[in-house]
C-alpha positions, 0 to 999 in steps of 0.5 A: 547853326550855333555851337550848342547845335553842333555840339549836341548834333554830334553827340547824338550821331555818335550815341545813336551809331553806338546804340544801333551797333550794339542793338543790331548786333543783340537782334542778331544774336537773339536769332542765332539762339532761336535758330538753334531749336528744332524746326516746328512747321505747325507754326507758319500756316493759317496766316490770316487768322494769326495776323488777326490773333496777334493785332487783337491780342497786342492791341486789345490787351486781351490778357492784360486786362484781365487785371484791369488796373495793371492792364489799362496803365500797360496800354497807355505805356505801351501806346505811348511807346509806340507812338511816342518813338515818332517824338524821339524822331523829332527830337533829332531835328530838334537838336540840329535846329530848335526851330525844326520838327518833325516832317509831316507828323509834327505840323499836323494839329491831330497828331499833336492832339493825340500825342498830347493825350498820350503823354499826358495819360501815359504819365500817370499810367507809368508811375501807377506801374512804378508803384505796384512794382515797389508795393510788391518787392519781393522784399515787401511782399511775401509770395512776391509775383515779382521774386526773381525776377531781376529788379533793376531792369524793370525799373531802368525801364519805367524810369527811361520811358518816364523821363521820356515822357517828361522830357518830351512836354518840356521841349514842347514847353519851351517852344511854347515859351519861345513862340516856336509851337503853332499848336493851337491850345486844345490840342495841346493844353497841358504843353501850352500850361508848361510854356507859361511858366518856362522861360524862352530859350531855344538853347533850353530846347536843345538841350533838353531834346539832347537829353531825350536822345541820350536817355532814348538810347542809353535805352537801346545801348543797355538792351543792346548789352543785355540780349537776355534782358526781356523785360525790354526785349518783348516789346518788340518779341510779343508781336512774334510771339503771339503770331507765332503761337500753337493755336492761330485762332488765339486760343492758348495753348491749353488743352491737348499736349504738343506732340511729341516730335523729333526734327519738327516731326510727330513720333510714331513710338513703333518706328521711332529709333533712339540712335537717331530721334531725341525722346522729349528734351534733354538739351535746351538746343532739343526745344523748338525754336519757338521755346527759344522764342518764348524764353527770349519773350519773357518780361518776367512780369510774373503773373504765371507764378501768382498763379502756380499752385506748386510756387503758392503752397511753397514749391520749388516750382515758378513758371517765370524762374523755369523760363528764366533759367532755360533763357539764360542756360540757351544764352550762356551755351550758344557759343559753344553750340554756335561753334559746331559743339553739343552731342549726338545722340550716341553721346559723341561730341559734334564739335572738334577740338579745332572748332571749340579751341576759341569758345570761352570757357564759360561757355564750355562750363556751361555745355557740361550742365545737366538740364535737370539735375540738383545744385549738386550736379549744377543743373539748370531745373531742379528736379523738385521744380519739374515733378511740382508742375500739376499741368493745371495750365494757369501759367499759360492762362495768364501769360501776357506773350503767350509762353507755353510753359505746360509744353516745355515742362512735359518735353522734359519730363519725357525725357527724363522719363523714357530715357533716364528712368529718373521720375518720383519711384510712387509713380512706377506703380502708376506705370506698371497698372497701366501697361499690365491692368489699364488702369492707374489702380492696378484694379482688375480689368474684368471689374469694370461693370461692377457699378452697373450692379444694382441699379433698377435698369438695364445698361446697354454695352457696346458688343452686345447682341442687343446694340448698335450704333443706331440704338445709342446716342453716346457712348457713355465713357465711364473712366477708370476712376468712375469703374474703380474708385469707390466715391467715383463710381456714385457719381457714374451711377448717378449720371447713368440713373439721370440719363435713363430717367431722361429717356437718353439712350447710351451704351457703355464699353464695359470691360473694352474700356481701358485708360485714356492715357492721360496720366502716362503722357502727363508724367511723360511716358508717350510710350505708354500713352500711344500704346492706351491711345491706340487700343481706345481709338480702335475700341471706339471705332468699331463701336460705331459712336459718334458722340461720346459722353465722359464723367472724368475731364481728363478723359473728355479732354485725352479723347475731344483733343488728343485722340484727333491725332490718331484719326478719331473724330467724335463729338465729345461733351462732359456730363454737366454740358449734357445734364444742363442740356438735358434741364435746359430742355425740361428733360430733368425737372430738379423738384427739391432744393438743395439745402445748406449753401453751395459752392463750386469748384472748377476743374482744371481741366474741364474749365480752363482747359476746355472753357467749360465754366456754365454748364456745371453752374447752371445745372447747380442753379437749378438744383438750388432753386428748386420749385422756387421763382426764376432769379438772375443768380445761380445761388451759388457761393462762389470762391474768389479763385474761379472759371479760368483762375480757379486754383488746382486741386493738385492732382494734375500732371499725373501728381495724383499718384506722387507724394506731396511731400514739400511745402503746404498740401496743395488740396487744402489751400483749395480746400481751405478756400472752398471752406471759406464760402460757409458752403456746407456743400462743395461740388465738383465736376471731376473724380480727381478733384473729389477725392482731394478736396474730401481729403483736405476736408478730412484734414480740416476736421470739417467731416460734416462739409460734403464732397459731391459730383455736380451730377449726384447733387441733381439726382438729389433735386430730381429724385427727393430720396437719394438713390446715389 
């Protein structure tokens, strides 16, 4: 071994030993913090189908993709990182001897085939990331996905893994030149096409490999230093992230709510008690220990806030920076927390003085921050941030390490709302109607059949000496904005008309129907939402249904996914699914075109929600091609944000009954969008969702542009003569 070798040899043992010191020490500290959370045990079953979620989900890129660019260049960085790790190995032997490689692996012709190919695509693939990112600098781009999101360690990171790349041909390069390489040129021609015009040098390859160590760990010892540093870290966080995530079977965490729980336990608000149970997250050590997992994960890519209607239309509101500040917040408290400190629910300090005496003072500092609170109080999440979120899920749709923003929002809401009392004051009249009349309205409760009144038919109620269960097939959940809201209770009619004219057989609950609750566990107030809850599960119940049809999304999603909590299992559909049934089957014959254009808007909550995108389109297809010749299309206008990207309405998230009072109205960016089409006709599939698109068409000046359920646009095509 000359003196090069020895030389080199030695730096790199001593980098290395620096770099595994401080990287194990970060990973230690990592699941110190996790550790903090609270027990979670919905996380550790149905282990095949969560090995089978994360392998897919990592390997096949199934949420990168959805940007196929970005996605394509993602994975070959990523195969590369994996595979390409085995070259870092190799280069030690390298130092030690130029002649060397790595055992096994590097003698084989098919790994140098396949390395080859994965540098010589990964190249590209980086420097295409690289640019994107500089394209969209914040300071370059207004709306940046990437504002606040901390720069330089992105690019630290690409560069490294670029220079890796490079540094990596070059020692194969040199070897070539110095007939050390006995790779054949097929299998590595680009290294071959370097080694022709490089000089022979075994110092050279070295040396380089040298330089490949140094980078490589300069790597590891900034992570090592920066165990908040997740663009970095999720390399090795997503696998168990994705494993560990609510649904094994990959679906993301949309739909139902995590339950509220205290230890890792469901609460059953009637025998909860307050000195001993924490209502919603008031610390960040209250969060599971899989929102501390999530919080760590976060590569800040910033694909949840290009989604955000609140951060689109100039709210506070980022999903990224929420994630953001709570890792940071968890990493700057966990001393104190780690020594014994933080409060009992009573309010009394854990820790005692002797435990806390040698924790830093930022540390402490940190212990006295609100969670939420304004930047006079120095909280860590702006109240403006927390009341902005609609729940409209795009967030959790398109978050690459599957990050359950929706969740960690309400847990805090519920906090702040059953604890504190402290919520937008417009929203206090929403509670009250609930607990007094059962519905958001305040409307009285005894007026829920008054749009059964003219209609040329009987409705069937559920109770009535004329019903039972054998003499409906659904239970037709009407909702309290299809009984209530004037615009809504077409829409009920024009269902309830459709299903007669079809010979369906329904019932309806009548004034036994009360409000699913889904605004109250939306603000927060699981209190309310149980007690709602409760009643309904029993109502429907005794009412014998088996299958349930509903108008509002919310609903259909508060009883197909929540209500299983309380022991209800009922089949549930939307009415556009029983509708495109219904056509489907030659039930309904749509006979008059709908005239004028068409689009569509999808509900958050029907489709990202609850992946119901089809129905609602074909039961529009059909009314648009009326009487005319099959063709492959639906006919309708669609809008660039749909299906599951389709932009919030704003009225989600209990927001329907809070002021809108910063930045652009959420409902007219998507009614400016819905405009664009041309369409003379919008349709929606949720009452929410009528009403605050008519409102942004109303605040456009475009009164002649209608608003109309996917259900009255079919009665129209069905009958010639509007009866809705």
């Amino acid at each position: 071994m000359g003196g090069v070798q020895i030389v080199s040899t030695v730096i790199a043992v001593a980098v290395t030993a620096v770099a595994v010191a401080l990287v194990v020490r970060a990973v230690r500290q990592m699941l110190a913090v996790i550790r903090l959370g609270q027990p979670d045990p919905t996380r550790s079953g149905q282990r095949a189908a969560r090995w089978k979620t994360m392998l897919t989900e990592t390997f096949g890129h199934t949420k990168m993709f959805k940007w196929s660019v970005v996605g394509a260049a993602h994975w070959l960085v990523m195969i590369g990182f994996i595979v390409l790790s085995t070259l870092v190995a190799g280069a030690y032997f390298e130092v030690v001897n130029p002649e060397w490689e790595l055992p096994i692996l590097g003698g084989w012709d098919v790994f140098a085939f396949v390395t080859e190919w994965i540098g010589i695509l990964g190249i590209p693939a980086i420097i295409t990331l690289i640019i994107i990112r500089l394209r969209q600098l914040p300071s370059r781009q207004s709306n940046s996905r990437f504002a606040g999101s901390t720069m330089w360690q992105a690019f630290f990171v690409e560069y490294v893994i670029l220079a890796v790349l490079v540094l990596g041909f070059l020692i194969r390069g040199f070897k070539v030149a110095s007939g050390l390489f006995h790779h054949p040129v097929w299998a590595t021609p680009f290294s071959h096409a370097l080694g022709a015009i490089l000089p022979a040098s075994l110092t050279a390859i070295t040396i380089t490999a040298l330089i490949k160590i140094l980078v490589s760990m300069g790597w590891a010892i900034t992570i090592g230093l920066n165990p908040t540093m997740g663009v970095a870290w999720h390399r090795f966080l997503a696998f168990f992230n994705i494993y560990f995530k609510r649904n094994a079977d990959g679906a993301p965490a949309l739909g139902a709510l995590k339950p509220m729980t205290s230890n890792g336990a469901p609460i059953d608000l009637e025998e909860a008690d307050p000195e001993k149970d924490t209502f919603g997250v008031s610390q960040v050590e209250h969060f599971g220990w899989k929102g501390l997992l999530d919080f760590s994960t976060c590569t800040e890519c910033g694909r949840c806030q290009s989604q955000c209607p609140a951060w689109n239309t100039g709210k506070p509101l980022s999903p990224k920076l929420i994630v953001l500040s709570l890792r940071d917040h968890a990493y700057a408290k966990a001393p104190y927390l780690l020594a014994g400190g933080g409060k009992h629910l009573s309010g009394e300090e854990k820790g005692t003085a002797e435990q806390l005496a040698g924790v830093n003072v930022l540390a402490l500092a940190e212990a006295e921050r609100p969670l939420i609170g304004g930047a006079a109080e120095l909280g860590v999440i702006d109240p403006d941030a927390l009341w902005a979120c609609t729940t409209c899920g795009a967030c959790v749709e398109q978050c690459p390490v599957d990050i359950e923003h929706v969740d960690h929002i309400v847990d805090m809401r519920r906090y702040q709302v059953m604890i504190e009392s402290s919520f937008p004051s417009e929203a206090g009249a929403m509670l009250r109607n609930l607990e007094n009349k059962g519905n958001p309205w305040g409307a009285p409760p005894n007026t829920r059949e008054d749009w059964t009144k003219g209609l040329d038919f009987e409705i069937t109620r559920v109770g009535s000496s004329s019903s039972d269960a054998a003499e409906f097939e659904y239970l037709f959940w009407v909702g309290c904005a299809g009984a209530f809201e004037d615009k809504a209770k077409k829409t009920t009619r024009a269902v309830a008309t459709l299903l007669n004219e079809a010979g369906v057989k329904f019932a309806i609950l009548g004034n036994n129907e009360t409000c699913t609750g889904d605004p109250a566990r939306r603000i927060g107030n699981e209190f309310v939402y149980q007690m709602l809850a409760q009643q309904n599960v029993e109502t429907i119940k005794e009412s014998g249904a088996l299958k349930i049809v509903a108008t509002c999304p919310h609903c259909f999603n508060t009883i197909g996914n929540e209500y299983k909590e309380l022991g209800l299992e009922v089949e549930v559909v939307h009415h556009t699914e029983l509708l495109a049934h219904l056509v489907k089957t030659g039930k309904l014959t749509p006979v008059a075109p709908v005239d004028g254009g068409l689009t569509y808007h999808d509900p958050c909550y029907l489709g990202r929600h609850n992946r119901v995108f089809t129905p609602p389109r074909e039961v529009l297809g059909a009314a648009i091609g009326a009487g005319a010749a099959p063709t492959t299309g639906t006919g309708i206008l669609e809008m660039g944000r749909r299906e599951e990207r389709s932009f919030c309405c704003g009225a989600g998230g209990a927001r329907m009954w809070m002021e809108e009072r910063i930045g652009k109205r959420i409902n007219v960016e998507r009614t400016e969008e819905a405009l664009a089409t041309g369409a003379k006709t919008i349709a929606v599939g949720c009452p929410f969702c009528s009403t605050m698109i008519t409102d942004g068409v109303r605040s456009k000046g475009q009164e002649e542009v209608e608003v109309i359920d996917v259900a009255s646009v079919l009665l129209r095509s069905v009958k010639p003569t509007p009866t809705a």
